[in-house]
C-alpha positions as CSV (number, residue, x, y, z in Angstrom):
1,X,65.8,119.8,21.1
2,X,63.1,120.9,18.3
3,X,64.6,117.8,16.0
4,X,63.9,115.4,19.1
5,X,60.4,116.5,19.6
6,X,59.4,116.5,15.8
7,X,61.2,112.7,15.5
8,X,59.0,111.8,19.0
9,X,55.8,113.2,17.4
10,X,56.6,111.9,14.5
11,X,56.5,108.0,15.6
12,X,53.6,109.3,18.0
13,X,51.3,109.5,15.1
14,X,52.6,106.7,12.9
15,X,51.7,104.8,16.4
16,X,48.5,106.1,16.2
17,X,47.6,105.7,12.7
18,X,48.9,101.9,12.6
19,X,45.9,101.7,15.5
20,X,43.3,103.5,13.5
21,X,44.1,101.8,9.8
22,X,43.8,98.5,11.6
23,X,39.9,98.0,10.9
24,X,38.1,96.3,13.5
25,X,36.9,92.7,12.5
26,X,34.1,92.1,14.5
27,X,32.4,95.1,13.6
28,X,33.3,94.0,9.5
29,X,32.0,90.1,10.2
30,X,28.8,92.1,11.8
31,X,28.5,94.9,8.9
32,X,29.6,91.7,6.0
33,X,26.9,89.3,8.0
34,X,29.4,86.6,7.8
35,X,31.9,85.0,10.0
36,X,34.4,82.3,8.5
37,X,36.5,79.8,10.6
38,X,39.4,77.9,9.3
39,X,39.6,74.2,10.4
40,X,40.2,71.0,9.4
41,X,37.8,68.3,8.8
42,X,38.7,64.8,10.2
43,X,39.8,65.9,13.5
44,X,36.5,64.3,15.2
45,X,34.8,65.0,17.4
46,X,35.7,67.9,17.0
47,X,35.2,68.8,13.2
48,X,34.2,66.6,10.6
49,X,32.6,66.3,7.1
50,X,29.7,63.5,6.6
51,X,30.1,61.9,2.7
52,X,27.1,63.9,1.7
53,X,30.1,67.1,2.8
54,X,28.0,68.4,6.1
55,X,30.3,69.8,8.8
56,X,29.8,68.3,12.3
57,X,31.2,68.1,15.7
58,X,31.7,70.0,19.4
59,X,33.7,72.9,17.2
60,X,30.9,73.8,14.6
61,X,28.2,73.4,17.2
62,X,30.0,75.6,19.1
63,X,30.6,78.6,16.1
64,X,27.1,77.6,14.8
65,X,25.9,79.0,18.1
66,X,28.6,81.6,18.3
67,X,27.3,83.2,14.8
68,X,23.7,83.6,15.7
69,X,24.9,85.0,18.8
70,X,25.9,87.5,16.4
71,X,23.4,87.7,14.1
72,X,25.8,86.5,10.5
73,X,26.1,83.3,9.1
74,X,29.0,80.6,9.6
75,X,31.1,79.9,6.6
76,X,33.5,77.3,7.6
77,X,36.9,77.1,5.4
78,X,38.7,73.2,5.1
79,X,42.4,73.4,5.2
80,X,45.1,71.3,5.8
81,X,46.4,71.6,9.4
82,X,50.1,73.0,7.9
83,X,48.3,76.2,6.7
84,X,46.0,76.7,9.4
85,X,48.1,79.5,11.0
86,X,49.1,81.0,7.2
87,X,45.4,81.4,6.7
88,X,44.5,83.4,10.1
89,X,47.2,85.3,9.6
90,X,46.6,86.2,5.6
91,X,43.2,87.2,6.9
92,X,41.6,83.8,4.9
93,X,38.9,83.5,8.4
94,X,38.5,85.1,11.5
95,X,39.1,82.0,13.7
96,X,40.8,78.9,13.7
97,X,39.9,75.7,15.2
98,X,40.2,71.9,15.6
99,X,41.0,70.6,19.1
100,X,44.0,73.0,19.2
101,X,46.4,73.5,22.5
102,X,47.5,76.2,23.8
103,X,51.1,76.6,23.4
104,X,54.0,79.2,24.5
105,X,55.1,79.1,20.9
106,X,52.0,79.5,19.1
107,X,51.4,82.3,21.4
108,X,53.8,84.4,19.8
109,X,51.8,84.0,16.6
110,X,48.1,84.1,17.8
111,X,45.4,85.0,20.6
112,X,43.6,82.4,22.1
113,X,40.4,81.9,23.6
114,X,39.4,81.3,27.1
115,X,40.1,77.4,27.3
116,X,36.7,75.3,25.6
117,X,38.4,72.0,27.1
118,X,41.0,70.5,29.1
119,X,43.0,67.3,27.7
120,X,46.3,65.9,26.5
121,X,48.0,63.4,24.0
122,X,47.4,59.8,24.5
123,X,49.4,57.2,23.0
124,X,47.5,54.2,21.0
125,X,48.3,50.4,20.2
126,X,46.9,47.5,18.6
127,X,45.5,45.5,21.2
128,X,47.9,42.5,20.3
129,X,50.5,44.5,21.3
130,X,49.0,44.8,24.6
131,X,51.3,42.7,26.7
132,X,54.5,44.0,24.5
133,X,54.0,48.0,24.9
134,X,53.2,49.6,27.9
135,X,54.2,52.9,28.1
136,X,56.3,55.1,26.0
137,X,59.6,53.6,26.8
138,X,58.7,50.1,26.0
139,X,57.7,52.2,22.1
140,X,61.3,54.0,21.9
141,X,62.7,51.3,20.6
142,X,64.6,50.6,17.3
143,X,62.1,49.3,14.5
144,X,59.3,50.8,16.3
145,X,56.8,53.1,14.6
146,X,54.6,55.6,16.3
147,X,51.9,57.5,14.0
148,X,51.6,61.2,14.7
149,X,49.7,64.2,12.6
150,X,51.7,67.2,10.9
151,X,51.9,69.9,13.2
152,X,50.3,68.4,16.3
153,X,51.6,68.9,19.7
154,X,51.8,65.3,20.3
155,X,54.4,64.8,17.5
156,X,56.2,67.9,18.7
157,X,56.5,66.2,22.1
158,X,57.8,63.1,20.2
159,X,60.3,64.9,18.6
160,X,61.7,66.6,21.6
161,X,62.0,62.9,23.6
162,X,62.3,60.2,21.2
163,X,66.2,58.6,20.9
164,X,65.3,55.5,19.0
165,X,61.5,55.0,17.2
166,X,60.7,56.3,14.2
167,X,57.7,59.1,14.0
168,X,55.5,58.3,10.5
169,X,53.7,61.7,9.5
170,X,50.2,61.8,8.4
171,X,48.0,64.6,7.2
172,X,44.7,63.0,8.5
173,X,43.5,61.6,11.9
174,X,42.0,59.0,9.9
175,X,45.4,58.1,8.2
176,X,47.2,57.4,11.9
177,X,44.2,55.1,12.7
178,X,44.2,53.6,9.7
179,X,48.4,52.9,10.1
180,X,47.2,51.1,13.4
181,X,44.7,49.0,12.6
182,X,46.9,48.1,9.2
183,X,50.3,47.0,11.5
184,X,52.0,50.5,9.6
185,X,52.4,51.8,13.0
186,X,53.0,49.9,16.2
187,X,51.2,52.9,18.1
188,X,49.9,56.7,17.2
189,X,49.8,59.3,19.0
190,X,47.0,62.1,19.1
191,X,44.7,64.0,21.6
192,X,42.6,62.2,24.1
193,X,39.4,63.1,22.9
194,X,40.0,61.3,19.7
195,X,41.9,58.4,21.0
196,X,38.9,57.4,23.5
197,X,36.7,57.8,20.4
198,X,38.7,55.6,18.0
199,X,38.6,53.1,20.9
200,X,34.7,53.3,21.0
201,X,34.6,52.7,17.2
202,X,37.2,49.8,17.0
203,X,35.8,48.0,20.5
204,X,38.3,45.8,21.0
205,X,41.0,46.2,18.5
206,X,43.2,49.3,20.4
207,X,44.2,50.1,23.9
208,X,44.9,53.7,25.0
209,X,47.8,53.7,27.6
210,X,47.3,54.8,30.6
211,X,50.3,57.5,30.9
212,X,49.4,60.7,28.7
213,X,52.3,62.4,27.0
214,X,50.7,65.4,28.5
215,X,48.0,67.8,29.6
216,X,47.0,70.2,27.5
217,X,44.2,73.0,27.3
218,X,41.8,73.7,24.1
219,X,40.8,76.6,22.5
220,X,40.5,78.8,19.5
221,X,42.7,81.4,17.8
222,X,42.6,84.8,16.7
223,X,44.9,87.5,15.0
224,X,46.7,89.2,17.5
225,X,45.4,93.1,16.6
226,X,40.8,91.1,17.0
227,X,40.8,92.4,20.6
228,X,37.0,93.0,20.0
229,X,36.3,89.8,18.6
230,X,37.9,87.6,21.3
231,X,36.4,89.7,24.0
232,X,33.2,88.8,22.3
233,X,33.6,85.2,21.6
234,X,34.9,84.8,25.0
235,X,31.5,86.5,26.8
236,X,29.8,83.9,24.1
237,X,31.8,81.4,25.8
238,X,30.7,82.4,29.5
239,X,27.0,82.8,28.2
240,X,27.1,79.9,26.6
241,X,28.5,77.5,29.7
242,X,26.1,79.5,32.2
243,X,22.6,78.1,29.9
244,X,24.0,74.7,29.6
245,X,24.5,74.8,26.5
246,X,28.4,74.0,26.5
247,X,27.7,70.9,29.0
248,X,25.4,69.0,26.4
249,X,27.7,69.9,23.9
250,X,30.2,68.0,25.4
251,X,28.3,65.1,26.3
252,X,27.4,64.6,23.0
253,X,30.5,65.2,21.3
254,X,33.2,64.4,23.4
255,X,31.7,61.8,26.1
256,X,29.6,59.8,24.2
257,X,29.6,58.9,20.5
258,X,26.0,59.1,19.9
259,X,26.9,62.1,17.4
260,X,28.2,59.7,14.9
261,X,24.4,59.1,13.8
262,X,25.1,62.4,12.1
263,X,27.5,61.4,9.9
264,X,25.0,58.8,8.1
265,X,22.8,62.4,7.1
């Protein structure tokens, strides 16, 4: 009976001291002055760098405004979206970003955020092919290609209902335009935000179709153990919808594309 108790106390306190070795981040980022967010740039409009390398877009306004609600500055980190997770995890930022969905599987991983915006996949094709594709089975053909980006829920979704098109993997959103617009790719697939936006740029040249892939909500992630720093972004998050703050931001960004001025500074 003794032996029972002193194994039960035992894992007790290594319980207890896995809780108290684990330091707390947002008091660190506060004591440091500093909060860093891992992202990657090209995913507009929500993150992008101008040629002069300024970050802008809905997701740095957003931490820009999130960091002097705590008092630090913003250091933003540019990785590829493949090592986005890798780097939260490793303790490389505090957050990660770039228009990404919630997902059962990545919830094993990560925290998220309260949800920043609602949205989905949307499928893209040359406008000459207007009259040819229509929806996703007139694409799942054989010789068709459809343009999707490393580790994007659209191309997950591809994978898991696809039988006969082939899927082309690109690192960039810029590179699955680009495969468009150069007959690479007969459509490409990506979140709606950005495929209304590529529309806007290239009046004319591409048609969204009308049936999403799906519906997805937005957010930000965290380590699993930040408790105190997602609490706190989230009451940002509230504070920040209630002064209006968030509704311009989106207007900006996500419904208009007047923020593309910035990207000539």
């Amino acid at each position: 009976m003794l032996k029972k108790l002193l194994l039960l106390f035992f894992f007790v306190s290594l319980e207890v001291f896995a809780e108290q070795s684990v330091p707390n981040q947002l008091e660190k980022i506060k004591t440091q002055k500093e909060l860093k967010v891992c992202t990657s740039a090209g995913y507009a409009p929500f993150e992008v760098r101008t040629a002069k390398g300024k970050w802008v877009g809905f997701d740095i306004l957003m931490f820009d405004n999130f960091a002097k609600y705590l008092n630090v500055k913003l250091e933003l980190v540019d990785i590829r979206w493949e090592g986005i997770f890798p780097a939260l995890l490793s303790q490389k930022c505090d957050f990660i970003t770039g228009g990404m969905s919630i997902t059962e599987e990545r919830k094993k991983v990560i925290n998220f955020s309260d949800v920043i915006y609602k949205s989905g996949n949307s499928l893209v094709i040359s406008s000459h092919n207007s009259s040819k594709f229509k929806n996703l089975q007139d694409l799942d053909k054989e010789g068709v290609k459809i343009a999707v980006k490393t580790g994007n829920t659209g191309q997950q979704y591809l994978e898991k209902n696809l039988k006969n098109a082939k899927l082309l993997r690109f690192d960039t959103n810029s590179d699955l335009l680009t495969a468009v617009l150069k007959n690479r790719a007969d459509a490409f697939a990506q979140d709606t935000v950005f495929a209304l936006m590529a529309s806007h740029e290239n009046k004319g040249k591409l048609v969204i179709l009308s049936e999403k892939l799906n519906y997805e909500d937005l957010a930000v992630g965290v380590r699993k153990q930040d408790t105190e720093l997602l609490n706190k972004f989230n009451s940002f998050l509230a504070d920040w919808k209630k002064s209006g703050g968030y509704g311009k931001a989106v207007t900006y960004y996500i419904e208009s594309d007047k923020w593309t001025a910035e990207l000539k500074n």
